[in-house]
KOLDREN-88649 format. One record per residue: residue in one letter; x, y, z of N, C-alpha, C in turn. Coordinates in steps of 0.2 Angstrom, whole numbers, padded with zeros to 4 digits, always signed. Example, Ala and Ser with C-alpha at 12.3 -4.5 7.8 and 13.67 -1.06 7.14 Angstrom:
<nodes>
A+0066-0028+0039+0062-0022+0039+0066-0016+0039/S+0064-0011+0035+0068-0005+0036+0064+0000+0039/
</nodes>
This chain:
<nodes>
X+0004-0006+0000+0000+0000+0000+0004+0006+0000/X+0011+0005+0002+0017+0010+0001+0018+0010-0003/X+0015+0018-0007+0018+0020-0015+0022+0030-0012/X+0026+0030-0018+0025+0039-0016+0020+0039-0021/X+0014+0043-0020+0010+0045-0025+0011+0051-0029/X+0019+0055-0028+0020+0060-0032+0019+0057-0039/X+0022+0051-0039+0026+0045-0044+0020+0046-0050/X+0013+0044-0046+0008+0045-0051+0008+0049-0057/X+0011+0056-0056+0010+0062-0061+0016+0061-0065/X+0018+0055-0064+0025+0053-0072+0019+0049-0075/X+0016+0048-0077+0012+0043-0081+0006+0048-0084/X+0005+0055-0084+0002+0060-0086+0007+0064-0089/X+0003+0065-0097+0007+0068-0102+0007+0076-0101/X+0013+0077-0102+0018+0085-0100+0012+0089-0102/X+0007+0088-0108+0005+0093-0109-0004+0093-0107/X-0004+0091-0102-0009+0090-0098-0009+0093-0092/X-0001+0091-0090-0001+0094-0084+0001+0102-0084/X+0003+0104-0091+0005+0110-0091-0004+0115-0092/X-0009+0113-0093-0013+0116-0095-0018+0116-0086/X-0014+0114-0080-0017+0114-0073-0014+0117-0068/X-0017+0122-0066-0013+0125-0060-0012+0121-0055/X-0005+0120-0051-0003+0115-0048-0004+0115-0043/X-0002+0123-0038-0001+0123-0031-0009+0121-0026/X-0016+0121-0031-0021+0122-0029-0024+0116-0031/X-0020+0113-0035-0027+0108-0038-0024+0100-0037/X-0030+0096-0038-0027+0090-0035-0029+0084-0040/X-0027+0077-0040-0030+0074-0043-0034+0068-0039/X-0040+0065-0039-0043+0062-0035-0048+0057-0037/X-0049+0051-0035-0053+0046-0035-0050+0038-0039/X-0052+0037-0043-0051+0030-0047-0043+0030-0049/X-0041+0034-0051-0034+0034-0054-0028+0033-0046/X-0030+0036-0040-0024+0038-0036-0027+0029-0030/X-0032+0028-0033-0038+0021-0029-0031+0015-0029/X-0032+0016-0040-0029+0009-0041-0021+0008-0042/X-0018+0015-0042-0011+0016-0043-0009+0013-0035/X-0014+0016-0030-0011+0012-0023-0012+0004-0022/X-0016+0001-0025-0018-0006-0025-0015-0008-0032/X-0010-0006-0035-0003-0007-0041-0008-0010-0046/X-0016-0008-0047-0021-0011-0052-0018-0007-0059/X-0023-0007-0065-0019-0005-0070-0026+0000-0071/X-0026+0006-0074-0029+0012-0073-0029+0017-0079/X-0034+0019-0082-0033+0023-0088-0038+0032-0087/X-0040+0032-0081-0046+0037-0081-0041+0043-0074/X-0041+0049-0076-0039+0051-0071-0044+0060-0069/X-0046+0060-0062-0048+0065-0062-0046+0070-0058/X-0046+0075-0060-0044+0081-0058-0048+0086-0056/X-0046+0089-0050-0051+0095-0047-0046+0102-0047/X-0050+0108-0048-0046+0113-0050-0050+0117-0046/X-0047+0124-0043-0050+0130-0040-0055+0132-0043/X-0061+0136-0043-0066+0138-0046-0064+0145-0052/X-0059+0147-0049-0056+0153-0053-0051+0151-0059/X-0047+0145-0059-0045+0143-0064-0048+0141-0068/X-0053+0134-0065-0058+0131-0069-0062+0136-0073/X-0061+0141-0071-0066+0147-0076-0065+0148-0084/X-0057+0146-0083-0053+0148-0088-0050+0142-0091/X-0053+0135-0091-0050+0130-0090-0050+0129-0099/X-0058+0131-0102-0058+0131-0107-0053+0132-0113/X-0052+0139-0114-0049+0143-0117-0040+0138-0117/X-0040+0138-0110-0031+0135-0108-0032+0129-0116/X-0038+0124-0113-0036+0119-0117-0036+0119-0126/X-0041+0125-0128-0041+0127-0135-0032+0130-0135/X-0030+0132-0132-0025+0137-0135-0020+0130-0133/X-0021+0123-0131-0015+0119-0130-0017+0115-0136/X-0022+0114-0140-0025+0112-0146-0026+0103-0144/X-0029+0105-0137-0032+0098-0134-0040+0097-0136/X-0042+0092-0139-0047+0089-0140-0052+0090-0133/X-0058+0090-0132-0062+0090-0127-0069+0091-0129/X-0072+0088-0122-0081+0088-0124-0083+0093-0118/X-0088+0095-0116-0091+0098-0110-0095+0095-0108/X-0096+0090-0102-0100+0087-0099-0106+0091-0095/X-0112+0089-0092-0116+0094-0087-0115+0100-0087/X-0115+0103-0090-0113+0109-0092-0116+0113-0086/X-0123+0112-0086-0128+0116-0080-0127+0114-0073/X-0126+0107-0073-0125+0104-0065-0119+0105-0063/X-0117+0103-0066-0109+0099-0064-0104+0099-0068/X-0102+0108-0072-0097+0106-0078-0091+0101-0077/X-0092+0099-0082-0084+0095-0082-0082+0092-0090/X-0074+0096-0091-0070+0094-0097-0067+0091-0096/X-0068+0084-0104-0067+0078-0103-0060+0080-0109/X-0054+0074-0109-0050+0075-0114-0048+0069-0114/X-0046+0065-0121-0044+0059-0121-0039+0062-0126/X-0033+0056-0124-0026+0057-0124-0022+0052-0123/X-0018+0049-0129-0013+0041-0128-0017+0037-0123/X-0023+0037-0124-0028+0027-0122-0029+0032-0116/X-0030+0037-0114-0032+0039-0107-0037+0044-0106/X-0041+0045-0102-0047+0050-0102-0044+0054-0094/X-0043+0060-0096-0045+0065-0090-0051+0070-0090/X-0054+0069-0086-0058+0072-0080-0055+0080-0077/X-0061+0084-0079-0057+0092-0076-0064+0094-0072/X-0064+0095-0066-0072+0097-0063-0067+0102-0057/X-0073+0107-0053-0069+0112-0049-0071+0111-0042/X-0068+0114-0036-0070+0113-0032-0072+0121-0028/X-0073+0122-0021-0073+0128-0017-0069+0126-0010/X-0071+0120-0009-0070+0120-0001-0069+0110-0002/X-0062+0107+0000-0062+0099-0002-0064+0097+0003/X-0064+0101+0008-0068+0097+0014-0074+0095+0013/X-0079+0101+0007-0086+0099+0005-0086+0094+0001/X-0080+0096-0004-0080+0092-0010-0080+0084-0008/X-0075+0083-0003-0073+0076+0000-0079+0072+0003/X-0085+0077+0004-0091+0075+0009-0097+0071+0003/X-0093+0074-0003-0100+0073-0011-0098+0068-0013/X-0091+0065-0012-0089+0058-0016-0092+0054-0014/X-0090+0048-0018-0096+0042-0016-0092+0038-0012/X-0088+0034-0011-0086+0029-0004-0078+0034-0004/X-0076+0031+0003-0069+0033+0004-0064+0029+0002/X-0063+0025-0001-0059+0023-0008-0058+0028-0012/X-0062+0031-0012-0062+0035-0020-0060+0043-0017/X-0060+0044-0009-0058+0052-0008-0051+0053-0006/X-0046+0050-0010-0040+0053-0008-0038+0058-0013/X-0036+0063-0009-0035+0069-0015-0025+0070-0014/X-0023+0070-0023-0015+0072-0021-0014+0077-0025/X-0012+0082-0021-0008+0088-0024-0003+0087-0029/X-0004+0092-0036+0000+0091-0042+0005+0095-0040/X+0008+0101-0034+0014+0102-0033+0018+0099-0030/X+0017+0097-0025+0020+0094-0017+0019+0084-0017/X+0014+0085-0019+0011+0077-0017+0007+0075-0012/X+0007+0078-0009+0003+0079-0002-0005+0076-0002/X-0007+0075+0001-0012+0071+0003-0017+0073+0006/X-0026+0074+0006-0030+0076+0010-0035+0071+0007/X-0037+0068+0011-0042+0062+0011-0049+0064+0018/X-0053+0058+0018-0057+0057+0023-0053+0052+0026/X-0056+0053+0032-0051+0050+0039-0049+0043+0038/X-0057+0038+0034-0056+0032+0032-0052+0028+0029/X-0051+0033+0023-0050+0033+0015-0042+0027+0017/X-0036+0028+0021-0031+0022+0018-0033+0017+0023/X-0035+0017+0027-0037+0012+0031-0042+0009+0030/X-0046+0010+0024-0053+0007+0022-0049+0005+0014/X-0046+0006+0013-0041+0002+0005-0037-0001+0006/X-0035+0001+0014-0028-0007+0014-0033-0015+0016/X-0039-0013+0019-0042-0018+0023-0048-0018+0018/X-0050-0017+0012-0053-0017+0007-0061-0019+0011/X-0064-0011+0010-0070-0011+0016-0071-0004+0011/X-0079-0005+0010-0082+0001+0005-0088+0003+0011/X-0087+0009+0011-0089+0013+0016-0090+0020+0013/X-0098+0025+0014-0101+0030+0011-0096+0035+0015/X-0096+0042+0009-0094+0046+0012-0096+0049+0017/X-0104+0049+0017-0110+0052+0019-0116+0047+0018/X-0119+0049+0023-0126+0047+0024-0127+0048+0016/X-0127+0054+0015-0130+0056+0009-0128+0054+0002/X-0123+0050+0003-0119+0046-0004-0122+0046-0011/X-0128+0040-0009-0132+0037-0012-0137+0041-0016/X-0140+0044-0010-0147+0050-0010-0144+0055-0017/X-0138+0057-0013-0137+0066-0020-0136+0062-0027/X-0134+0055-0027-0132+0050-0036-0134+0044-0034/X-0139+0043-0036-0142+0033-0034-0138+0030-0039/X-0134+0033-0045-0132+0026-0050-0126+0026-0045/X-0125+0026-0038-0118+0023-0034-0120+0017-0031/X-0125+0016-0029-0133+0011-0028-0127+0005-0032/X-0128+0004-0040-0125+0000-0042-0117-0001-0042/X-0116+0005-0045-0106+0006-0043-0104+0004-0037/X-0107+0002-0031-0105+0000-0025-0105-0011-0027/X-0110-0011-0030-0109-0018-0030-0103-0020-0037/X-0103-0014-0040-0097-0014-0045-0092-0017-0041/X-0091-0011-0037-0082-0009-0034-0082-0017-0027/X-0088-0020-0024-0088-0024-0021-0085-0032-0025/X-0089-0033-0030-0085-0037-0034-0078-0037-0037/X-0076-0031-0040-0070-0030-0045-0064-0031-0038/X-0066-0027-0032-0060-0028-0027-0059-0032-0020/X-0065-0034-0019-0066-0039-0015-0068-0036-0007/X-0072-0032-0011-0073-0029-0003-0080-0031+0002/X-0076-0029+0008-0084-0031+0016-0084-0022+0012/X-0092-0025+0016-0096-0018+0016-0095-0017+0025/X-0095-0009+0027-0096-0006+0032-0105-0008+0032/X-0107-0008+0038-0113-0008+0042-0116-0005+0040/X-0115+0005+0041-0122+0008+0039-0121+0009+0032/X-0113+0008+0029-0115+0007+0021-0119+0000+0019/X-0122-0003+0023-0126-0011+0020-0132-0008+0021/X-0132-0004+0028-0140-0002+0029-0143+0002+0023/X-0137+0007+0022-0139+0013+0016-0140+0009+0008/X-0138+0008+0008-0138+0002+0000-0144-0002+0002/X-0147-0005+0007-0150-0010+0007-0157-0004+0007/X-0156-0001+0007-0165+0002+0005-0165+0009+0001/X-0158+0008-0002-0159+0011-0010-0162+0007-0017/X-0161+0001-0015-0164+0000-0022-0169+0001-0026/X-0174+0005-0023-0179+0010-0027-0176+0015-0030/X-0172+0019-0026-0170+0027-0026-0165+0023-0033/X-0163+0019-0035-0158+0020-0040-0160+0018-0047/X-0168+0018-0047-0172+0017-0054-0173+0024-0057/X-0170+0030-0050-0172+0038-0053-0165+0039-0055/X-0159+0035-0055-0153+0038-0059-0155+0040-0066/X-0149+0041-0069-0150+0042-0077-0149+0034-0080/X-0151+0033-0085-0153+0026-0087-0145+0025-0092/X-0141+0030-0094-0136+0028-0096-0129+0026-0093/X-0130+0030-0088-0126+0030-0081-0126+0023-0077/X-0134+0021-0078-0133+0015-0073-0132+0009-0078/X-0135+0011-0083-0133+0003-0089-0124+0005-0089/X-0120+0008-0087-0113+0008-0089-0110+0005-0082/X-0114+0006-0077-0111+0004-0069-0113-0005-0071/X-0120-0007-0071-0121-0014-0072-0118-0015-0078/X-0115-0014-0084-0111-0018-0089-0104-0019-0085/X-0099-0017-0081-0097-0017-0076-0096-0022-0073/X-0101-0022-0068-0105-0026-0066-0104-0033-0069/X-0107-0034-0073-0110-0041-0078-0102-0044-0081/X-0096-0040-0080-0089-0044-0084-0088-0047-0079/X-0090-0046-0072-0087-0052-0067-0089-0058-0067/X-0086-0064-0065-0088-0071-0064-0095-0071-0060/X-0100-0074-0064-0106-0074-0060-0106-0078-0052/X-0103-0081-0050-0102-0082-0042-0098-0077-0040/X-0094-0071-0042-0094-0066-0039-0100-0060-0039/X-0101-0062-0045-0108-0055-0045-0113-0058-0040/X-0113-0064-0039-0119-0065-0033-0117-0064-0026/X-0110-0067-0023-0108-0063-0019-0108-0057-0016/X-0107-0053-0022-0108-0045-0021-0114-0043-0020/X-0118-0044-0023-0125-0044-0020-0130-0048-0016/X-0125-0054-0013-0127-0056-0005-0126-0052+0000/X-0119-0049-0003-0117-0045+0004-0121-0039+0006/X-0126-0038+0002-0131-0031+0004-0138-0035+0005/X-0138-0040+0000-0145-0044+0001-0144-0050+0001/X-0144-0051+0008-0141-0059+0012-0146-0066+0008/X-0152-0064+0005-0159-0070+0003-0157-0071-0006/X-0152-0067-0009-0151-0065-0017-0146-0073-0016/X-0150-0076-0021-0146-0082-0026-0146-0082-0031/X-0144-0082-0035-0142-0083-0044-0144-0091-0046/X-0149-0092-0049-0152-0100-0047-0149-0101-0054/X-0146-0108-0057-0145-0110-0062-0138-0107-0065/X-0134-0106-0061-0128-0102-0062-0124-0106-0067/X-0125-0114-0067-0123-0116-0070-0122-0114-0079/X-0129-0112-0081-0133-0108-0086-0127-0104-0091/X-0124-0099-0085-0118-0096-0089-0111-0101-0090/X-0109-0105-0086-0103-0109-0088-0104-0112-0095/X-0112-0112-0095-0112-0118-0103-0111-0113-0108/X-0112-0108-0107-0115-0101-0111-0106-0101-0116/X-0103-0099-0108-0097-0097-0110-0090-0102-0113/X-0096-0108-0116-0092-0114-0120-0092-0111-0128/X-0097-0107-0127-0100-0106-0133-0096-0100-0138/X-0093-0101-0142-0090-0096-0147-0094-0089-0147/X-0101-0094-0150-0107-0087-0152-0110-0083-0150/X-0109-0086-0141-0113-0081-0135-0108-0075-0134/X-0102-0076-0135-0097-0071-0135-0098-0063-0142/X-0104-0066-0144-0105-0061-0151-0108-0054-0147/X-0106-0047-0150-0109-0042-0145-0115-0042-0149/X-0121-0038-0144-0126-0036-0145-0126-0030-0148/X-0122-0025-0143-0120-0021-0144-0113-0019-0143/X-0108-0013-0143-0103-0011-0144-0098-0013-0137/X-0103-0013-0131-0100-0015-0125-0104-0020-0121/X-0110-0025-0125-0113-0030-0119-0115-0037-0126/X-0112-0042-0123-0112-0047-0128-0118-0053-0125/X-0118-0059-0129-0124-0062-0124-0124-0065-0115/X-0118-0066-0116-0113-0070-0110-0117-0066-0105/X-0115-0060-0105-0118-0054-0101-0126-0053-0099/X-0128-0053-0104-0135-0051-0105-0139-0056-0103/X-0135-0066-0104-0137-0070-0099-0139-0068-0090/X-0132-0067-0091-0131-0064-0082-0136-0058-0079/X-0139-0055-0085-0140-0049-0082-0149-0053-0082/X-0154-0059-0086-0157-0061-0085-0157-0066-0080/X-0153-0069-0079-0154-0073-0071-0153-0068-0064/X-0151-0063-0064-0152-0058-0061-0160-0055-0059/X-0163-0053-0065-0168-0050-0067-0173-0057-0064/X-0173-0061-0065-0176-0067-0060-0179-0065-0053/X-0174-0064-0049-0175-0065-0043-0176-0055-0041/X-0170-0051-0045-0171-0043-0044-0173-0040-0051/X-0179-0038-0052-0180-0034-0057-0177-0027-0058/X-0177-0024-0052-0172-0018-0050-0165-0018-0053/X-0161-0024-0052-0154-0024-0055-0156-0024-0061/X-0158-0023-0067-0158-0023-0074-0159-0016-0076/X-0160-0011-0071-0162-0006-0073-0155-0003-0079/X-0156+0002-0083-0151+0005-0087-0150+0001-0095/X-0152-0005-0095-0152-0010-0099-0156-0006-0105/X-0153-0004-0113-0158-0004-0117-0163-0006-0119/X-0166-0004-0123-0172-0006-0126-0172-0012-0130/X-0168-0013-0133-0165-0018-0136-0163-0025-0132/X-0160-0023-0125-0157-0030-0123-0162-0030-0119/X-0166-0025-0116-0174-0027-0112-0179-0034-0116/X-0178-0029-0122-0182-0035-0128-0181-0042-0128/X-0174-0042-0124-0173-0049-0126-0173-0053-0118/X-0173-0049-0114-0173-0050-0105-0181-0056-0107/X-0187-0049-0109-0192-0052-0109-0194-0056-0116/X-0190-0059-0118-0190-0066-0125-0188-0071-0121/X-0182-0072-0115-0182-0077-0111-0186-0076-0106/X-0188-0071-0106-0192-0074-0099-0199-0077-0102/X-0201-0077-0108-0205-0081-0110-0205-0090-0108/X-0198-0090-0108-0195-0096-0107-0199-0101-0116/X-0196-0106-0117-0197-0112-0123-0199-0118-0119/X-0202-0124-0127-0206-0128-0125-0204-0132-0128/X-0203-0139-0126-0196-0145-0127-0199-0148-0135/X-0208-0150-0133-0208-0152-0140-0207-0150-0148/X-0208-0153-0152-0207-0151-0159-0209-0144-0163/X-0215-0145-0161-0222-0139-0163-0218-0134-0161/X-0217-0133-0154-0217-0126-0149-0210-0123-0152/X-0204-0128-0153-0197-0127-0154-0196-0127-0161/X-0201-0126-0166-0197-0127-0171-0202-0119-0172/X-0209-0118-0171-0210-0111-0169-0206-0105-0166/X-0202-0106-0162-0198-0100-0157-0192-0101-0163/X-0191-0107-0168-0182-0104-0170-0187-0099-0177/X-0191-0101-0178-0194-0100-0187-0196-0092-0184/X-0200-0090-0178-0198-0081-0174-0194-0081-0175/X-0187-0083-0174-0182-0079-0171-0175-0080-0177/X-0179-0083-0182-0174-0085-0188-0169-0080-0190/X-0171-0074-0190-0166-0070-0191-0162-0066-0186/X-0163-0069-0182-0161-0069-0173-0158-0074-0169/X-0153-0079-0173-0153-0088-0171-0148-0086-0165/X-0147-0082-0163-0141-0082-0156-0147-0079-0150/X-0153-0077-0152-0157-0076-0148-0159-0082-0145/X-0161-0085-0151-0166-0092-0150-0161-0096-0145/X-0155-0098-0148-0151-0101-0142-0150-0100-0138/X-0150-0094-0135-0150-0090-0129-0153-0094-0124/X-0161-0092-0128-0166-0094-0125-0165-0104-0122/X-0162-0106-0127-0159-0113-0125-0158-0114-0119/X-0150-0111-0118-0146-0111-0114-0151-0108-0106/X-0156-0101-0107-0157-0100-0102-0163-0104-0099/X-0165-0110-0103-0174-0110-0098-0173-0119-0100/X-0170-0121-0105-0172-0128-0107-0167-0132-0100/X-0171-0138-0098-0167-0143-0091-0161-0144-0092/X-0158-0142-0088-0149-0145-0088-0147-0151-0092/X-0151-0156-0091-0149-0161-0095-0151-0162-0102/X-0153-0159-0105-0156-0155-0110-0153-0152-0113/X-0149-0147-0113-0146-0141-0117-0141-0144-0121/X-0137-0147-0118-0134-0146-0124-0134-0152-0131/X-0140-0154-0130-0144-0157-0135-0148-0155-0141/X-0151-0149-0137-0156-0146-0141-0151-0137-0142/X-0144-0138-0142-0143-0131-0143-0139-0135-0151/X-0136-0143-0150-0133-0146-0153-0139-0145-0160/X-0146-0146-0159-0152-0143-0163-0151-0139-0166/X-0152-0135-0163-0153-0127-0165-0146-0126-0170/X-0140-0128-0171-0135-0128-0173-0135-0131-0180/X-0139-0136-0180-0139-0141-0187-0147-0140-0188/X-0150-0135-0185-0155-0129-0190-0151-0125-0194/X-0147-0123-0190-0145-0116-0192-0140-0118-0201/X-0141-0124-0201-0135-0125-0206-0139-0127-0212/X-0144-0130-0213-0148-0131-0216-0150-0125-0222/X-0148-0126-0227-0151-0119-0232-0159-0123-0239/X-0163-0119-0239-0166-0123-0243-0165-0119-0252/X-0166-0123-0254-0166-0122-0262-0171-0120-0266/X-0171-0114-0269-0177-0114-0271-0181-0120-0276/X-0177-0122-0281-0178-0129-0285-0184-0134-0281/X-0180-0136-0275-0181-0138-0270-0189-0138-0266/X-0189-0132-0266-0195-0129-0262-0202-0129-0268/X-0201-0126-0274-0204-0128-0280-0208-0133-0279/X-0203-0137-0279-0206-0146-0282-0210-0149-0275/X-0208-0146-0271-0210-0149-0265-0217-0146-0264/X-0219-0137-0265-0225-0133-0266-0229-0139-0273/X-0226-0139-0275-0233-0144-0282-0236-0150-0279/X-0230-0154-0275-0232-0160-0274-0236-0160-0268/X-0236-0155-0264-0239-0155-0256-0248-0149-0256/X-0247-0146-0262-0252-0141-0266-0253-0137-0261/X-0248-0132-0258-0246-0128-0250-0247-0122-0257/X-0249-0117-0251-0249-0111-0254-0242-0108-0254/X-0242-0101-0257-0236-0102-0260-0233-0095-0253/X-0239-0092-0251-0237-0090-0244-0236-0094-0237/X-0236-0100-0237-0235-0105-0233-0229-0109-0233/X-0227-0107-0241-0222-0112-0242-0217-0113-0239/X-0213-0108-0238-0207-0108-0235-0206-0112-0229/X-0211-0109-0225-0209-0114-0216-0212-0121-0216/X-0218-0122-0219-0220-0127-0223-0213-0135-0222/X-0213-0131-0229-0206-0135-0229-0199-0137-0225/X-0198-0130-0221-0193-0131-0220-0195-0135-0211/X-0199-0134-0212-0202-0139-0203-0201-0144-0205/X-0203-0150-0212-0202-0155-0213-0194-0158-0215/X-0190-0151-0218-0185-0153-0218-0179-0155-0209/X-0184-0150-0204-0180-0149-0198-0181-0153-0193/X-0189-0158-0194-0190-0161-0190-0186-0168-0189/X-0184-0172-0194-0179-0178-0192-0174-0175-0189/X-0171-0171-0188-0164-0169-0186-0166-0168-0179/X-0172-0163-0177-0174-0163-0171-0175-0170-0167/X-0178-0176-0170-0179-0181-0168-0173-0187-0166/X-0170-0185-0172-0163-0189-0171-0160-0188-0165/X-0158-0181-0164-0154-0179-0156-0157-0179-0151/X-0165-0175-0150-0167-0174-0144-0171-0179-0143/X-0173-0182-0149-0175-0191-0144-0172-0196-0146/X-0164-0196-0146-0160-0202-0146-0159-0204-0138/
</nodes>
């Protein structure tokens, strides 16, 4: 836990630090967390005087540094990405207030970019050498509920006991964290969802002692699978999205954040699927142009001893192409309508394959 944390501001490019007044400003939270527990760290954020921060803007145009404006109205903060890194520019008046708004004392150690120096909450290295996530405030949760989530993040990722009244305070926010912002907390839960699913339930025993992840199994099978590792989108693949439906099982609350699109598909498995032929060759012929859904659906809802039978199904569905020659001669001789034909057929062609595996 013995680092100089001057050391930190070598690994911040010169002309970052040249664009921040030094004797007054500090840098504090995630970056100064993991550089002490020698984690590996790309985000770094920086608090500046209110009177520099005024000027912060201009400094970075005239340094020909790229940036966004974040909250502009709430809570300005310039963002700038630089060689695989994002820094964080927000102001402060008073650190002792500023210290009281953060969200657990892991994240409030603040170091000085002249000296090195150090002003934390009183908990802050003794609650990271003893990896104990503890609010800074009563009010933690209450002034940002997406910390609601990020709390059961940071319990997972670094293996932390919760302090008492932080268990108390978590344990009866799970309402208050549905009024976050929806993009904020689907990026806390995606987070969340990379950990091994016996630690994501861990982490959320440890606030709610009655939370099981039933069928855990579900995800080991999953994660055999090449194609469950395909994204959905740009950051949440199926692997994930299983996790975050067995979840959604037992807490509906923890799925909040989730788009519209992976919601769509929370509730396509919680329809759950039906073993025989009819039911099963209907949910793939829906979801045909969706076969990693339909699998999904395999994986999450068909009996253990079962899956990988009927996903081995779904697979030598999937390979199956019909011809139209094929389908022709078959429309004459069976006198199907010609809007009918398609599945028609292709039921007949997918029913022995079905039978051959799932009732050998």
């Amino acid at each position: 836990m013995e680092r100089n944390l001057k050391e930190i501001f070598h690994i911040v490019p010169q002309n970052i630090l040249n664009i921040i007044p030094a004797k007054k400003s500090y840098l504090v939270g995630g970056a100064v967390r993991d550089f002490l527990l020698k984690k590996p760290f790309f985000d770094f954020d920086f608090i500046l005087p209110k009177d520099d921060f005024s000027s912060l803007e201009y400094t970075l145009e005239k340094e020909r540094l790229k940036f966004i404006l974040l909250n502009k109205k709430e809570f300005p903060l310039y963002r700038v990405f630089l060689d695989s890194f994002t820094f964080d520019f927000t102001s402060y008046d008073d650190l002792e207030n500023d210290m009281q708004k953060r969200d657990f004392t892991i994240n409030a150690i603040y170091v000085n970019l002249e000296n090195g120096e150090t002003f934390s909450h009183k908990f802050s290295f003794l609650d990271l050498e003893n990896r104990i996530l503890r609010v800074c405030s009563v009010d933690s949760i209450k002034s940002d509920p997406v910390r609601f989530m990020r709390a059961f993040r940071f319990i997972a990722q670094y293996g932390l006991s919760v302090e008492e009244t932080t268990r108390a305070i978590l344990n009866k926010s799970i309402k208050l964290y549905s009024t976050s912002k929806r993009e904020r907390a689907r990026n806390e839960l995606k987070h969340l969802l990379q950990n091994d699913v016996d630690v994501i339930e861990s982490s959320i025993k440890s606030i709610f002692p009655d939370f099981v992840i039933s069928d855990k199994f579900r995800v080991k099978i999953a994660e055999h699978y090449k194609v469950f590792s395909t994204k959905i989108s740009k950051d949440m693949d199926y692997v994930s999205l299983l996790k975050a439906f067995l979840i959604y099982k037992q807490f509906k609350e923890f799925v909040y954040g989730l788009t519209d699109r992976e919601m769509s598909i929370i509730k396509y498995l919680e329809k759950g699927i039906k073993e025989d032929f009819d039911d099963f060759f209907e949910q793939y012929y829906l979801k045909r142009n969706k076969r990693i859904e339909f699998m999904l659906n395999i994986v999450a809802n068909v009996p253990s001893n079962k899956v990988e039978k009927f996903l081995e199904t779904a697979e030598q569905f999937n390979m199956v192409k019909l011809k139209e020659d094929e389908v022709n001669d078959f429309a004459k001789s069976q006198e199907v309508k010609i809007e009918e034909l398609y599945k028609y057929y292709l039921k007949e062609k997918l029913k022995p394959i079905y039978e051959n595996i799932c009732n050998s």
